[in-house]
N, C-alpha and C positions, 0 to 999 in steps of 0.2 A: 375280828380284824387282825391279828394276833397271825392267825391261819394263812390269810390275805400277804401278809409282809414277807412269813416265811415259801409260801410259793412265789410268790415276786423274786427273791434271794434264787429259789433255784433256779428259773428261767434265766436270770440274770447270770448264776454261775454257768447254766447249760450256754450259753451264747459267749460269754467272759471274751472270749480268744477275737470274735468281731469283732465288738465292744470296745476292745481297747487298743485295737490295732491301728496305730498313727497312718499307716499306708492310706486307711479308707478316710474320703471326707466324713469331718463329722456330724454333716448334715445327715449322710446316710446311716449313722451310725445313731443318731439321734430320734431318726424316723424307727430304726428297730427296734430301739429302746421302749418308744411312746409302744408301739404294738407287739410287743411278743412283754415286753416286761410291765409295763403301767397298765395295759388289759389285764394283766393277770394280777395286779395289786388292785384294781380297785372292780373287780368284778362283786356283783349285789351290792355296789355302796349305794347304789337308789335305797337302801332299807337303812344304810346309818346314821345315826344321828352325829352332825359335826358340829362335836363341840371342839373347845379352844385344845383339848387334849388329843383327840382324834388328827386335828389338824396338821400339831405341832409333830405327830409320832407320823403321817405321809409327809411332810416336809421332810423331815429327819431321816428316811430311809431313802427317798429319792435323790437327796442331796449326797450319801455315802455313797451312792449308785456314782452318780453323775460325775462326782468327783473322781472316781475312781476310772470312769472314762475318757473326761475332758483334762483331767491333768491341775483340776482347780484344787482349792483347800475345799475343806466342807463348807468351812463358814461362809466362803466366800461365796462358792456354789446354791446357799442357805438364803442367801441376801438377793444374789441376782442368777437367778434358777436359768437352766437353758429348757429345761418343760416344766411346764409351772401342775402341776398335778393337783392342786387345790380347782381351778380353773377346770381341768378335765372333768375333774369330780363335779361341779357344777352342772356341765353340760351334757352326763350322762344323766343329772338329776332333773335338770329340766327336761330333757329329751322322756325317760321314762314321765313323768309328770305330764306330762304333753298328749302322749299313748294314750294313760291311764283318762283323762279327761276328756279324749275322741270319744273313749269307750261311749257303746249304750246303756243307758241310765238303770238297765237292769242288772248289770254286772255287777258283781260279789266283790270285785275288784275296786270298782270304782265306788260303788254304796259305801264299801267300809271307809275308804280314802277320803269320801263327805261328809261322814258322820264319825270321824278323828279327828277332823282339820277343820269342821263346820265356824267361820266367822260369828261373832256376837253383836250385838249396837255398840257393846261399851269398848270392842277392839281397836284396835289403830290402823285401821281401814280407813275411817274418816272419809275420806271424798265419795268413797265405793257409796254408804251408805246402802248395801247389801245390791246393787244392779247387778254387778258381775262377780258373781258368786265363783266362777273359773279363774278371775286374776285376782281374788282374798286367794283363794285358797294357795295357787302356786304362789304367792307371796309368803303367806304362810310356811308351806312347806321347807322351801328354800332356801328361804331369812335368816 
């Protein structure tokens, strides 16, 4: 992830001059951001595990981004984000999860993704009671 932050930083430095130029609305300046800088910070986070530290270190670099575009403090930009990048992160997670689960049940992709994430009786499915083995599992995953 480490890797991820510091190509974010260059894309971000490679644009800077758009970025912070008060002239452009910063709605358009916001849309470049989401796409040339946030695609390239969270590219393969389908594969990371988000934990509370993972989180805190994308909030943390999007916000010194952000800040440094919008004219905000960090903390402030921290508290009430103008792209919320946790949320992206979600739905490039679900969207791959999604894929992976269309797959045919012979794929290598998807067998391993069922028998990592395979639900139990004793889990906290509960209502599931194993029916829908595709909404345990991206519950699972994504939780």
């Amino acid at each position: 992830m480490n890797h991820r932050i510091t190509q974010a930083w260059a894309s971000f430095r490679n644009l800077k001059r758009v970025l912070i130029d008060t002239k452009l609305p910063t709605s358009l300046r916001l849309r470049l951001f989401g796409t040339f800088v946030v695609s390239s910070l969270l590219y393969g986070c389908e594969s990371w595990k988000l934990t509370e530290k993972v989180c805190r270190k994308l909030n943390s670099t999007c916000s010194k981004m952000l800040s440094r575009m919008t004219g905000r403090e960090i903390a402030d930009e921290a508290r009430t984000v103008s792209i919320n990048v946790l949320l992206r992160t979600r739905d490039v997670r679900w969207n791959w999860l999604g894929h992976i689960l269309r797959m045919d049940d012979r794929r290598t992709v998807r067998q391993v993704l069922l028998n990592c994430v395979k639900p139990t009786q004793e889990s906290i499915l509960g209502d599931l009671n194993g029916k829908d083995v595709n909404a345990a599992i991206a519950w699972r995953w994504t939780g």
